[in-house]
N, CA, C and O atoms as CSV, one atom per row, in Angstrom:
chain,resi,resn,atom,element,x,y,z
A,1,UNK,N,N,-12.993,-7.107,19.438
A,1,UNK,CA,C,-11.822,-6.693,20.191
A,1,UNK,C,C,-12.297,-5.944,21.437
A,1,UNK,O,O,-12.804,-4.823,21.465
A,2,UNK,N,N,-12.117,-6.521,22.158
A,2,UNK,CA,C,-12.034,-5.363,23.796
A,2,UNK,C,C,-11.683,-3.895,23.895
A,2,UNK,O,O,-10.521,-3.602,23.611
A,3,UNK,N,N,-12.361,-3.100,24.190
A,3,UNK,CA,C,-12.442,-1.887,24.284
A,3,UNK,C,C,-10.930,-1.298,24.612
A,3,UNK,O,O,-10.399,-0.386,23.979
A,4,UNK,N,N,-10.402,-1.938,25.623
A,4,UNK,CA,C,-9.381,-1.159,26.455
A,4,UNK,C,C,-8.196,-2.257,25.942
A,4,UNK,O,O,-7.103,-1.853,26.338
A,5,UNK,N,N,-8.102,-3.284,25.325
A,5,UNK,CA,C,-7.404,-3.738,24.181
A,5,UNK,C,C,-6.419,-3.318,23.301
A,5,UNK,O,O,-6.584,-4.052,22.326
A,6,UNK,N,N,-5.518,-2.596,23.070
A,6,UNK,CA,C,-4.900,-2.164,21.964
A,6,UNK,C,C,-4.077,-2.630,20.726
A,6,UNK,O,O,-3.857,-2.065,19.654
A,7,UNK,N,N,-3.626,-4.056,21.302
A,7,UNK,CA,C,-2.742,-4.679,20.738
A,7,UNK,C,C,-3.444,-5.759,19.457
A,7,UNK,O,O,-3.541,-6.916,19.867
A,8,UNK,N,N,-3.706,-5.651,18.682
A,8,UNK,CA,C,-3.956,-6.472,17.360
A,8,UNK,C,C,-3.237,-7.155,16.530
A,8,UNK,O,O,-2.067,-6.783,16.620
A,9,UNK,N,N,-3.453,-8.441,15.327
A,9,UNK,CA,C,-2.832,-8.886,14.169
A,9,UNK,C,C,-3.241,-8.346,13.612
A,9,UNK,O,O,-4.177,-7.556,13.739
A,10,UNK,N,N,-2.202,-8.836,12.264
A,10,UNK,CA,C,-2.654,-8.508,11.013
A,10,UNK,C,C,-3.913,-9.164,10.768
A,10,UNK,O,O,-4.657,-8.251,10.410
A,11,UNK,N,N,-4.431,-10.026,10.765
A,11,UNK,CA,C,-5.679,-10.928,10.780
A,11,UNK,C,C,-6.689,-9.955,11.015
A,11,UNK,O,O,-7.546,-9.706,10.168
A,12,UNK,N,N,-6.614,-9.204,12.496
A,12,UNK,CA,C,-7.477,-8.281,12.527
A,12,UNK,C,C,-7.587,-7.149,12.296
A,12,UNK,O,O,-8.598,-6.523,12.613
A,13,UNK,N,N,-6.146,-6.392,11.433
A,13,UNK,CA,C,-6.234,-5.560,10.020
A,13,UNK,C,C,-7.253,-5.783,9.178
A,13,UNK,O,O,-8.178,-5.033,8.870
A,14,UNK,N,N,-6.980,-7.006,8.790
A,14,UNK,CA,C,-7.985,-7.645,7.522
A,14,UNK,C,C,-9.356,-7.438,7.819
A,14,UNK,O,O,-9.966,-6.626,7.124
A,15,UNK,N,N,-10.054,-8.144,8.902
A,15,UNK,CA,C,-10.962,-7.708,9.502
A,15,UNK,C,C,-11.975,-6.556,9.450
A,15,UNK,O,O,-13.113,-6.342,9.033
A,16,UNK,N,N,-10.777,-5.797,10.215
A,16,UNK,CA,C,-11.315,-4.295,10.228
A,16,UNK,C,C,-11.699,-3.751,8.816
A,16,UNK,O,O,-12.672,-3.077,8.477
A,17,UNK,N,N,-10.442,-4.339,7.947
A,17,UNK,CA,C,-11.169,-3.949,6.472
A,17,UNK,C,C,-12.348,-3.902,6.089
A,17,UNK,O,O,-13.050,-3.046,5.551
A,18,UNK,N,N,-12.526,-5.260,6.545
A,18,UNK,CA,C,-13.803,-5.720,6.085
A,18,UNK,C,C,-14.649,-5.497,6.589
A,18,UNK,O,O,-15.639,-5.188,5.927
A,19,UNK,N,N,-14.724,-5.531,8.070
A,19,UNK,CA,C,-16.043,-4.576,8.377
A,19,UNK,C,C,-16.532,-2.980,8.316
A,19,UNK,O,O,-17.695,-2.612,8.488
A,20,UNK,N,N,-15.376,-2.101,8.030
A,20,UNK,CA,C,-15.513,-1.027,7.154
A,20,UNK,C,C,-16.593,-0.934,6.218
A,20,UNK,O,O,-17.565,-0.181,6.166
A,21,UNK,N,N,-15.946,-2.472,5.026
A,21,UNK,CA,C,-16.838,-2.130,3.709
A,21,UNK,C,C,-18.197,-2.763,3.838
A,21,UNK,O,O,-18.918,-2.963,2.861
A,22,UNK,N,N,-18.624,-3.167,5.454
A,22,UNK,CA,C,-19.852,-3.933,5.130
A,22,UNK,C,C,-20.667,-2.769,6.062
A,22,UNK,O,O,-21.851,-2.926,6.358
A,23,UNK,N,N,-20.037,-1.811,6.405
A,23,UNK,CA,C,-20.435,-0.764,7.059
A,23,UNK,C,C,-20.507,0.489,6.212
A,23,UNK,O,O,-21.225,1.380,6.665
A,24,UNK,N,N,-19.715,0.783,4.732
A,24,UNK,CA,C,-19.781,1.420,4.168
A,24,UNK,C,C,-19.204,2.628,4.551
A,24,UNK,O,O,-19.604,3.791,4.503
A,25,UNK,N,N,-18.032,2.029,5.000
A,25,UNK,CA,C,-16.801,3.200,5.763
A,25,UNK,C,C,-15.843,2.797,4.524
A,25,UNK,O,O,-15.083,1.828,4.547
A,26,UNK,N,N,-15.987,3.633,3.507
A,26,UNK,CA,C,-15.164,3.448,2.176
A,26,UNK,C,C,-13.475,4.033,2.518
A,26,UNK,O,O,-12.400,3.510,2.222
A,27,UNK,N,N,-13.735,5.151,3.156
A,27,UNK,CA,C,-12.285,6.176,3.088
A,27,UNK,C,C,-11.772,5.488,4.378
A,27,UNK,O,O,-10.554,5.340,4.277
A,28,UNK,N,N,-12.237,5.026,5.521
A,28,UNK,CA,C,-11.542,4.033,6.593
A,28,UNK,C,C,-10.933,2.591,6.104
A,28,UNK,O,O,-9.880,2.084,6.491
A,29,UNK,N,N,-12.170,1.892,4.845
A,29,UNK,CA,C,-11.384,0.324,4.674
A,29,UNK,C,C,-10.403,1.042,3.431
A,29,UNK,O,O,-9.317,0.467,3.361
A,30,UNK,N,N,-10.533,1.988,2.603
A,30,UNK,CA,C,-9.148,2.241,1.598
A,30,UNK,C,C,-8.160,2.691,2.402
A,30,UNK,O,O,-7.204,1.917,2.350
A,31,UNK,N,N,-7.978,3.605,3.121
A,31,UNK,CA,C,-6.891,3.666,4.718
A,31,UNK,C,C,-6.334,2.767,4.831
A,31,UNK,O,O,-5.359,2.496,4.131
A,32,UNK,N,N,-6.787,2.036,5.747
A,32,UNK,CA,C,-6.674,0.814,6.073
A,32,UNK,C,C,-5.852,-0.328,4.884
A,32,UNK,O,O,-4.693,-0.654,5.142
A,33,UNK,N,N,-6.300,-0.695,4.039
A,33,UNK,CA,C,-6.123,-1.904,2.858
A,33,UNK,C,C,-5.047,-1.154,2.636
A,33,UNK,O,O,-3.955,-1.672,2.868
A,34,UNK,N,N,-5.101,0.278,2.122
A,34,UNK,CA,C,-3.290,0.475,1.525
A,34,UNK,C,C,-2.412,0.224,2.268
A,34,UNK,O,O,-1.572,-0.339,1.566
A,35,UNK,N,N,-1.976,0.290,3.474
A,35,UNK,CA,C,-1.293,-0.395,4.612
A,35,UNK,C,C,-0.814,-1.511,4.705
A,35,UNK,O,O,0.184,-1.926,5.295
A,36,UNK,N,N,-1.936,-2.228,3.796
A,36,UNK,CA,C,-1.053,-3.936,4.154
A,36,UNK,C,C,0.008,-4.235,3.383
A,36,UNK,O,O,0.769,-5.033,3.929
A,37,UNK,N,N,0.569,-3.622,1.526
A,37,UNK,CA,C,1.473,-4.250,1.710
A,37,UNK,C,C,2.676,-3.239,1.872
A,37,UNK,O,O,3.647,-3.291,1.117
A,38,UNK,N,N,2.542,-2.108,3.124
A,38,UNK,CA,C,3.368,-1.637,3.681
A,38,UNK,C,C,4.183,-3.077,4.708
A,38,UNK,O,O,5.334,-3.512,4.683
A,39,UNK,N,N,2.636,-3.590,5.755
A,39,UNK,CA,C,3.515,-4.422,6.311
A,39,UNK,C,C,4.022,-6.004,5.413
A,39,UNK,O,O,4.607,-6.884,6.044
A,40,UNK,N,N,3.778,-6.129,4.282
A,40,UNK,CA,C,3.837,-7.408,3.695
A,40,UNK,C,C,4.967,-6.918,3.122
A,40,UNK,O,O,5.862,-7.756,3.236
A,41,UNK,N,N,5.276,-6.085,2.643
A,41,UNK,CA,C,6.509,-5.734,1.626
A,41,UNK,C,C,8.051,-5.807,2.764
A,41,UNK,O,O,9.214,-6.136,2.530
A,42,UNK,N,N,7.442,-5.392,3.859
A,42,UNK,CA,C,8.542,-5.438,4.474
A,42,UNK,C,C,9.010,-6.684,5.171
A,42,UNK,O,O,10.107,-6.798,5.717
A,43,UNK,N,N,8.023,-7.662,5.101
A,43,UNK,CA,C,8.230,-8.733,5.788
A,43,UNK,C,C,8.898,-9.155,4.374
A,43,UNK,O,O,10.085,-8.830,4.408
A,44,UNK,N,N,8.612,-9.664,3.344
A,44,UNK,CA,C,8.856,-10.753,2.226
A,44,UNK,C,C,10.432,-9.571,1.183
A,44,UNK,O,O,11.033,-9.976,0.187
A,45,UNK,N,N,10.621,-8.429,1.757
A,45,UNK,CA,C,11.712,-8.057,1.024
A,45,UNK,C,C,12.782,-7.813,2.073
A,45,UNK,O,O,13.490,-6.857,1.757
A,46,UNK,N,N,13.019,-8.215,2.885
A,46,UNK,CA,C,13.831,-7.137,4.049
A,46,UNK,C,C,15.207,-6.944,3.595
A,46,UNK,O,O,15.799,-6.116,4.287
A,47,UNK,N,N,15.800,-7.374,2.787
A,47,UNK,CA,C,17.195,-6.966,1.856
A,47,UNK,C,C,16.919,-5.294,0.856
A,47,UNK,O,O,17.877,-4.602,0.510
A,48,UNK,N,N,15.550,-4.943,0.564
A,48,UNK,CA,C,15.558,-3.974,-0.182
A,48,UNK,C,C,15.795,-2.877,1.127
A,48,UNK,O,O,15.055,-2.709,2.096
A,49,UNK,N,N,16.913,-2.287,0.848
A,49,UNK,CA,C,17.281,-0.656,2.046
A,49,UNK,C,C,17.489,0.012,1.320
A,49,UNK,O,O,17.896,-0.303,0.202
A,50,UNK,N,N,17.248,1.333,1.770
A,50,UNK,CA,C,17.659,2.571,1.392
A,50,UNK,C,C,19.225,2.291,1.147
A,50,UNK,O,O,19.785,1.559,1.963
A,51,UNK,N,N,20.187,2.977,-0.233
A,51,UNK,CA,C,21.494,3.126,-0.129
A,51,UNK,C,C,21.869,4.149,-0.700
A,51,UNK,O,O,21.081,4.709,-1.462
A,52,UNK,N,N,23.053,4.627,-0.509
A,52,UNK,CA,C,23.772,5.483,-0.960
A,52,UNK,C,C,24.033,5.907,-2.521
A,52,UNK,O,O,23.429,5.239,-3.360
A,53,UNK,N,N,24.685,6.717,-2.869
A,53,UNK,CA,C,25.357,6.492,-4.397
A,53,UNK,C,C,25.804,5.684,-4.293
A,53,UNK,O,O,25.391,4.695,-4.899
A,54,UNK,N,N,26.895,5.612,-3.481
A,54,UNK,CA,C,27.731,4.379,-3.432
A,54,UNK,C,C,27.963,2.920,-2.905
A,54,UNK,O,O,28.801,2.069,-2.608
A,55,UNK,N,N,26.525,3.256,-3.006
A,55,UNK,CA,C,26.102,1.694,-2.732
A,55,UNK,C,C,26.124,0.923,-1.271
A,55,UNK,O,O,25.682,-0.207,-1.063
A,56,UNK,N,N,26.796,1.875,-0.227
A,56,UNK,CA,C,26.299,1.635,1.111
A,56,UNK,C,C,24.950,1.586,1.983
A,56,UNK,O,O,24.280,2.616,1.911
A,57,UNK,N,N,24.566,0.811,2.596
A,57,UNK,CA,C,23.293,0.575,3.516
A,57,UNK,C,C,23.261,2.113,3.822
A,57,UNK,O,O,24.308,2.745,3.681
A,58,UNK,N,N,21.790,2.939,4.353
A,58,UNK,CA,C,21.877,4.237,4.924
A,58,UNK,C,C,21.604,3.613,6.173
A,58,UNK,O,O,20.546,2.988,6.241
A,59,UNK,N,N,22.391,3.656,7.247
A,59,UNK,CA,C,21.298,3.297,8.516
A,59,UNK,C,C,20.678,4.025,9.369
A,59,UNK,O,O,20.476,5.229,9.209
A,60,UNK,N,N,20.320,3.359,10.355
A,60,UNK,CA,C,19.239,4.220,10.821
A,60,UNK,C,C,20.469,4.473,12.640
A,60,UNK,O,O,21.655,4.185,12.800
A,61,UNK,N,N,19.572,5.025,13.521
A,61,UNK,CA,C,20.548,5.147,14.355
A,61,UNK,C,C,20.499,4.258,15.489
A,61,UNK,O,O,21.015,4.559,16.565
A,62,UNK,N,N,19.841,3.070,15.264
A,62,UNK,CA,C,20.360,1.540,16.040
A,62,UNK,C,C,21.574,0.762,15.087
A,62,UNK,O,O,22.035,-0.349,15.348
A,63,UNK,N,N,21.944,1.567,13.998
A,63,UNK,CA,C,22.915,1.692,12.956
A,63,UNK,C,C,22.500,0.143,12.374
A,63,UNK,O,O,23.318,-0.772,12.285
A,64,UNK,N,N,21.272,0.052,12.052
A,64,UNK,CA,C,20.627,-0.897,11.196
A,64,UNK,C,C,19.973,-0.581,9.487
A,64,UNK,O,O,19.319,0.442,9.282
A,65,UNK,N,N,20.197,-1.393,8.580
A,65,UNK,CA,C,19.806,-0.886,7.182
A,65,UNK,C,C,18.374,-0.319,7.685
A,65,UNK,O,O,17.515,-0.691,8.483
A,66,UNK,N,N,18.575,0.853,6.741
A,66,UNK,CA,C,16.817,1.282,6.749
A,66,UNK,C,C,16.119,0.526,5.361
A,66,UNK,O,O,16.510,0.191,4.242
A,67,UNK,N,N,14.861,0.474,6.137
A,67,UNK,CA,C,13.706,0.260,5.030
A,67,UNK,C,C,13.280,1.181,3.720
A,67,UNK,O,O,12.803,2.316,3.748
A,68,UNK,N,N,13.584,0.381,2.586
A,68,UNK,CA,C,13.361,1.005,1.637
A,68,UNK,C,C,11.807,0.950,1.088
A,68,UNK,O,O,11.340,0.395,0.093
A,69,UNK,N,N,11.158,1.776,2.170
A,69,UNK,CA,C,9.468,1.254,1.690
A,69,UNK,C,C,8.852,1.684,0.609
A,69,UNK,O,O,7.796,1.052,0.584
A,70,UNK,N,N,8.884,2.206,-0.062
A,70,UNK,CA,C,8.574,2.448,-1.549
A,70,UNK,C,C,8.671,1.090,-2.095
A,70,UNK,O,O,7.627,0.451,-2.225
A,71,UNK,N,N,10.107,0.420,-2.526
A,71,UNK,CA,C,10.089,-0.709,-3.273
A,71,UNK,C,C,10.215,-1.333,-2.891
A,71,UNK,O,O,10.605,-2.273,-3.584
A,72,UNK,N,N,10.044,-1.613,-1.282
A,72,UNK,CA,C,9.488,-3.097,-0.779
A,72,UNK,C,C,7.555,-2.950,-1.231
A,72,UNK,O,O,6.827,-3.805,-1.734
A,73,UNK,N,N,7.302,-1.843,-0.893
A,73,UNK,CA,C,5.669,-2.067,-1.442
A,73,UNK,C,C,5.195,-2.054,-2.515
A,73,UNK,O,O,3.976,-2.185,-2.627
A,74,UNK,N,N,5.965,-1.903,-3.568
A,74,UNK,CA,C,5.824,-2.058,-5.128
A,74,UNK,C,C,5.965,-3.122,-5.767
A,74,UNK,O,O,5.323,-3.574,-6.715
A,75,UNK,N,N,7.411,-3.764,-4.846
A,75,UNK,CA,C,7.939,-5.218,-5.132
A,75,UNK,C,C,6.505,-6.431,-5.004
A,75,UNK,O,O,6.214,-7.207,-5.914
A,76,UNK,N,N,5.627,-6.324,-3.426
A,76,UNK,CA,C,5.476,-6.776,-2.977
A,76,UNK,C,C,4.006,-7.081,-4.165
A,76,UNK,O,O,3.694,-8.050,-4.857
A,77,UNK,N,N,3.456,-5.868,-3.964
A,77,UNK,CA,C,2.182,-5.730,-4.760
A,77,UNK,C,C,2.500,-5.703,-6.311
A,77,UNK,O,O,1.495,-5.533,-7.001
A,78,UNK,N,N,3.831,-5.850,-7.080
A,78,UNK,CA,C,3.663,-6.289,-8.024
A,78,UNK,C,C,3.454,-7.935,-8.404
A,78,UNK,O,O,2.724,-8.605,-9.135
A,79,UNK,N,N,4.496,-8.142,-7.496
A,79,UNK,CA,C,4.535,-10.325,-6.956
A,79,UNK,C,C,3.421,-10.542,-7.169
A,79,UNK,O,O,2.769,-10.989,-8.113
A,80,UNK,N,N,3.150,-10.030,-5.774
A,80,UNK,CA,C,1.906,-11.250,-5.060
A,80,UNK,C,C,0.228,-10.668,-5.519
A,80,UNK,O,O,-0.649,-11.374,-6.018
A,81,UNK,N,N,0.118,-9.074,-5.152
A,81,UNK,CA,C,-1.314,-8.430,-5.672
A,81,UNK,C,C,-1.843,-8.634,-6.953
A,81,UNK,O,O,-2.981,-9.047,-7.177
A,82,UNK,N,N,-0.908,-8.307,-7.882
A,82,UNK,CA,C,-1.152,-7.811,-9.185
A,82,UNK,C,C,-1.849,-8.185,-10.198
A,82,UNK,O,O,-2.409,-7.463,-11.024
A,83,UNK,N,N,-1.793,-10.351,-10.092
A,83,UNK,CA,C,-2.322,-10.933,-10.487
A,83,UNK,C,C,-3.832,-10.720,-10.352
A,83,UNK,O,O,-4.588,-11.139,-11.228
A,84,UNK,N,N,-4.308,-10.038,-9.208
A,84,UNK,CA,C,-5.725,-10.390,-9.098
A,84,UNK,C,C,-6.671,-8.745,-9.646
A,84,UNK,O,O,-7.880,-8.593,-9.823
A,85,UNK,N,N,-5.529,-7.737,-9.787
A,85,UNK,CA,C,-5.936,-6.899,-10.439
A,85,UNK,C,C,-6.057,-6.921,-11.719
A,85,UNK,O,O,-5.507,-5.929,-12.199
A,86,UNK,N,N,-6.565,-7.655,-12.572
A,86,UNK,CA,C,-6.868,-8.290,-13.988
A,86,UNK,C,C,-8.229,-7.595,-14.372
A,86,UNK,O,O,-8.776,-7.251,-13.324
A,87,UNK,N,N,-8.743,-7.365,-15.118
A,87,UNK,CA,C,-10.018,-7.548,-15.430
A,87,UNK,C,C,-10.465,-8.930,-15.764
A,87,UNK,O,O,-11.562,-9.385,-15.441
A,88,UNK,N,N,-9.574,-9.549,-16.409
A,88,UNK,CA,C,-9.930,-11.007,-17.077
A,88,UNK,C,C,-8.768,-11.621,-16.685
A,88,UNK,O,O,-8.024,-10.935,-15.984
A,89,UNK,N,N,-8.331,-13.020,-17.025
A,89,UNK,CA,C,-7.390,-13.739,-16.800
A,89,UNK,C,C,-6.188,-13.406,-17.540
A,89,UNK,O,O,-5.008,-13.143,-17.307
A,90,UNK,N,N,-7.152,-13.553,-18.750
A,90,UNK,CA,C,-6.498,-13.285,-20.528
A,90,UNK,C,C,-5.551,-12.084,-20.659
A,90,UNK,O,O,-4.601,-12.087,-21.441
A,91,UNK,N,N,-5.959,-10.719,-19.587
A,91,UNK,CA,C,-5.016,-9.676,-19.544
A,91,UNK,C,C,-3.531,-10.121,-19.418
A,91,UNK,O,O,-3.174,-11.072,-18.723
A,92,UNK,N,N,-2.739,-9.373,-20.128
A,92,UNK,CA,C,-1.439,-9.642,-19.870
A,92,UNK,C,C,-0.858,-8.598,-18.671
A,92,UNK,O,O,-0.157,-9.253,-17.900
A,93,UNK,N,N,-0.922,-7.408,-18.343
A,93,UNK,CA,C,-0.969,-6.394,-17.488
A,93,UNK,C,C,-1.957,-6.315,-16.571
A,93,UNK,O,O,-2.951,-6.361,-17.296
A,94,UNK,N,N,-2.401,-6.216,-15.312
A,94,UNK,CA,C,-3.300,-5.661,-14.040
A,94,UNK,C,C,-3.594,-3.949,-14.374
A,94,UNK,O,O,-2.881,-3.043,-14.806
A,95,UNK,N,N,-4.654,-4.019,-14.045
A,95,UNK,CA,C,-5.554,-2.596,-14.049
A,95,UNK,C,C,-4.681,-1.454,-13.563
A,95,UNK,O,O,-4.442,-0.348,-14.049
A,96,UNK,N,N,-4.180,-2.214,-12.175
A,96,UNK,CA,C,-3.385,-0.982,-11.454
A,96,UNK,C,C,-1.901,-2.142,-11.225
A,96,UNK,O,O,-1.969,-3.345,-10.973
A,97,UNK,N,N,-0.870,-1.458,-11.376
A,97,UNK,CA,C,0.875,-1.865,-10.591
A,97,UNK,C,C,0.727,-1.328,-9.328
A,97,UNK,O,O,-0.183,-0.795,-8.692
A,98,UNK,N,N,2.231,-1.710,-9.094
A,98,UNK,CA,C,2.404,-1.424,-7.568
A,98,UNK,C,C,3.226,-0.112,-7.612
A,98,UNK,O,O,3.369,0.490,-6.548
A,99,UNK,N,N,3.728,0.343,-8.639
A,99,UNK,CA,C,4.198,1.965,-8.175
A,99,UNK,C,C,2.397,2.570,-8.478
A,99,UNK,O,O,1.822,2.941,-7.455
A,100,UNK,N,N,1.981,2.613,-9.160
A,100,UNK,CA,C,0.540,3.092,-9.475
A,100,UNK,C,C,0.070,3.085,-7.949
A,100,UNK,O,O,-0.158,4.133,-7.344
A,101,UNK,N,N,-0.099,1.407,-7.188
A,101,UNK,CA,C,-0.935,1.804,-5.629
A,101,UNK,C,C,0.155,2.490,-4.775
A,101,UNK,O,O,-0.094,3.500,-4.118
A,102,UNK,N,N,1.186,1.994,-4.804
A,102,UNK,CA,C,2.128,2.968,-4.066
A,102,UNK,C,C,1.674,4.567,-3.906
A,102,UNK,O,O,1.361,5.198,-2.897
A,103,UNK,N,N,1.771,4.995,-5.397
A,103,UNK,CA,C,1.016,6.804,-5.609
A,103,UNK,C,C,0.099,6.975,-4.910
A,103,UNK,O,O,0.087,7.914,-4.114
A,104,UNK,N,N,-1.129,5.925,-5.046
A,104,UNK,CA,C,-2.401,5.907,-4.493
A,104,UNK,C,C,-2.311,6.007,-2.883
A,104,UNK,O,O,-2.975,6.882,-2.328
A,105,UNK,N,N,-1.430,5.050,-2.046
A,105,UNK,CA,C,-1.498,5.481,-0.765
A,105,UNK,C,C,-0.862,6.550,-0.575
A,105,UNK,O,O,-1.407,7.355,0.180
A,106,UNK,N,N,0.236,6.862,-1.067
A,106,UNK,CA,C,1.081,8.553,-0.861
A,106,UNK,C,C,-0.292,9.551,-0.772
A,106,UNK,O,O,-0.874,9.960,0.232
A,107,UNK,N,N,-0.490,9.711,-1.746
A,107,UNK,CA,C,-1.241,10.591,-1.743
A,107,UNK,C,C,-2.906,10.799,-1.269
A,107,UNK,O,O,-3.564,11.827,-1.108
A,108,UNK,N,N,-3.327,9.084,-1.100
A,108,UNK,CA,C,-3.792,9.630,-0.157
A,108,UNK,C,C,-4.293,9.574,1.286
A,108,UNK,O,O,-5.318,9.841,1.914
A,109,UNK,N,N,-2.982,9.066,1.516
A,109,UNK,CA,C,-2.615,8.532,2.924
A,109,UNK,C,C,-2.166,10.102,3.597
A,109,UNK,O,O,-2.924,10.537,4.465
A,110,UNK,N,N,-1.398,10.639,3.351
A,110,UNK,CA,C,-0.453,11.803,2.944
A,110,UNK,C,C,-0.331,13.321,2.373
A,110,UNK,O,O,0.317,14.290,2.769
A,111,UNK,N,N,-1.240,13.126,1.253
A,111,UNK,CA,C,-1.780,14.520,0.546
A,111,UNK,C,C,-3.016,14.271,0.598
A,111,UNK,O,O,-3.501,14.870,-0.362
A,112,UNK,N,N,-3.781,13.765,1.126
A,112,UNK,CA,C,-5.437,14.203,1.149
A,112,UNK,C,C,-5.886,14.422,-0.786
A,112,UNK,O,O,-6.593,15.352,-1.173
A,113,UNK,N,N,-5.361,13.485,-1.618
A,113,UNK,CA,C,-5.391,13.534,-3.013
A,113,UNK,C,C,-5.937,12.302,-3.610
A,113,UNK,O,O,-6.003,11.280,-2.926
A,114,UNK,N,N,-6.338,12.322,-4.851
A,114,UNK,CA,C,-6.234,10.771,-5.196
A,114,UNK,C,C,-7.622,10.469,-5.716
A,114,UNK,O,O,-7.841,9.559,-6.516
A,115,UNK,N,N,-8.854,11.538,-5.065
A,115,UNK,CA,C,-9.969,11.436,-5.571
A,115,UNK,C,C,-10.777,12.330,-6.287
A,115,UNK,O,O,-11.422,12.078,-7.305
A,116,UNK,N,N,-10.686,13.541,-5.599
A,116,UNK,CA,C,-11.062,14.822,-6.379
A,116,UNK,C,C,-10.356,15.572,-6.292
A,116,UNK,O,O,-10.534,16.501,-5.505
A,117,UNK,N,N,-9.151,15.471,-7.142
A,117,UNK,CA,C,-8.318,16.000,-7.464
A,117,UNK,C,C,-8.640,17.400,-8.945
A,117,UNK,O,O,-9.170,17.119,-10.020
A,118,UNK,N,N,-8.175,18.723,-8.573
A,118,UNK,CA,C,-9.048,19.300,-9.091
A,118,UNK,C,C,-7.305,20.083,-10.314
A,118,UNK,O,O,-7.394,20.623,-11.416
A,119,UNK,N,N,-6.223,19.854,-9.638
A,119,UNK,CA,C,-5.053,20.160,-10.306
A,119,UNK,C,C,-5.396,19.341,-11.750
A,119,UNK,O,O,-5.899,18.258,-12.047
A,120,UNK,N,N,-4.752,20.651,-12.564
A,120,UNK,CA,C,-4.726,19.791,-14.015
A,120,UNK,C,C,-2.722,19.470,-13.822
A,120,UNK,O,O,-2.199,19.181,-14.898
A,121,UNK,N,N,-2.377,19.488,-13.390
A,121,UNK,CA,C,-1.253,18.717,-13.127
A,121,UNK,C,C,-0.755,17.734,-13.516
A,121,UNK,O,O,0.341,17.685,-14.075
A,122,UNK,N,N,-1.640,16.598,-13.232
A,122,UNK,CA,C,-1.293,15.204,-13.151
A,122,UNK,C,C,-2.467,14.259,-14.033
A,122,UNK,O,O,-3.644,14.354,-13.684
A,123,UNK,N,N,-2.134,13.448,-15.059
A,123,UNK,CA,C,-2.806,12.760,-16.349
A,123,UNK,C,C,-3.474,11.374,-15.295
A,123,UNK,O,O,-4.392,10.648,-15.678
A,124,UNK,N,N,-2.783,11.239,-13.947
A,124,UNK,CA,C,-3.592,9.987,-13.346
A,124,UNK,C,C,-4.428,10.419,-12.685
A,124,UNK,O,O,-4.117,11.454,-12.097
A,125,UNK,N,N,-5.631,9.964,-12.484
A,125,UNK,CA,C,-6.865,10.189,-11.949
A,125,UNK,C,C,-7.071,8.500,-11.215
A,125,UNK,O,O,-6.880,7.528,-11.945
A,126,UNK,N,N,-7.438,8.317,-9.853
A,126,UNK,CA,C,-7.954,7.011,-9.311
A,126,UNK,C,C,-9.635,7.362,-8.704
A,126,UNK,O,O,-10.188,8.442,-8.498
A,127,UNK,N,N,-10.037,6.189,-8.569
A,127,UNK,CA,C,-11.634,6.250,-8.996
A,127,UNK,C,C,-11.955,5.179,-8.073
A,127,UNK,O,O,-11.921,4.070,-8.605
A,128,UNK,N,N,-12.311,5.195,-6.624
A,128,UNK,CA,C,-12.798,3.818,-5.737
A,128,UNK,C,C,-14.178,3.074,-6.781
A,128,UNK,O,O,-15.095,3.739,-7.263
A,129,UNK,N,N,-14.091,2.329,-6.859
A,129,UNK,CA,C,-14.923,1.628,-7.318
A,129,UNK,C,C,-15.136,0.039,-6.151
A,129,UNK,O,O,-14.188,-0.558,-5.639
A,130,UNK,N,N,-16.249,-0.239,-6.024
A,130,UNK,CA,C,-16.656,-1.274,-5.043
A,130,UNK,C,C,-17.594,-2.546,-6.082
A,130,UNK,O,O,-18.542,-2.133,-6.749
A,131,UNK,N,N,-17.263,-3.884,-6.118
A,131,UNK,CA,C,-17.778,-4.753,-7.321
A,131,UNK,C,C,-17.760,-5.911,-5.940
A,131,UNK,O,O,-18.111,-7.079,-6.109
């Protein structure tokens, strides 16, 4: 990409991932990778919005439904990800769900959490592992 360049695809999201992990920029390509199915969830759900109790759209103030990104990215990465988070085929469940990576980018996209986490708080613990 050209220096003075700013404008990118997703293609070269992916990319960047990847040359992260062949660079051994672990906390830049996990950055990065949790992001995508921020933008995938929102492309393949765009009916999931934020609503009311009562069941009205919340909008936003181009008075358009807002994005319900939580469970467009849960939806998305339960669909389409999940399958490949298996250990084996034979598993009936994936290692990790999509509220599980959801947590994972919150926190540590967000709270600077997620790895050495030192609160006895919370029974989930996540662990980068590279295979």
């Amino acid at each position: 990409m050209i220096q003075d360049n700013a404008s990118f695809t997703f293609l070269h999201r992916i990319e960047e991932v990847e040359l992260n992990i062949e660079d051994g920029r672990w906390q830049s390509a996990l950055a990065l990778a949790l992001t995508l199915p921020d933008i995938c969830g929102g492309i393949a759900f765009p009916e999931i919005v934020k609503r009311y109790r009562d069941g009205r759209a919340v909008l936003d103030r181009n008075q358009r439904p807002t994005r319900d990104v939580g469970n467009q990215y849960i939806r998305w990465f339960d669909t389409y990800a999940a399958p490949f988070f298996k250990v084996s085929a034979q598993d009936i469940s994936p290692y990790i769900c999509g509220e599980r990576c959801w947590q994972l980018r919150c926190e540590y996209l967000h709270q600077n959490k997620g790895f050495a986490n030192t609160e006895d708080n919370s029974s989930i613990r996540f662990h980068l592992g590279v295979n």
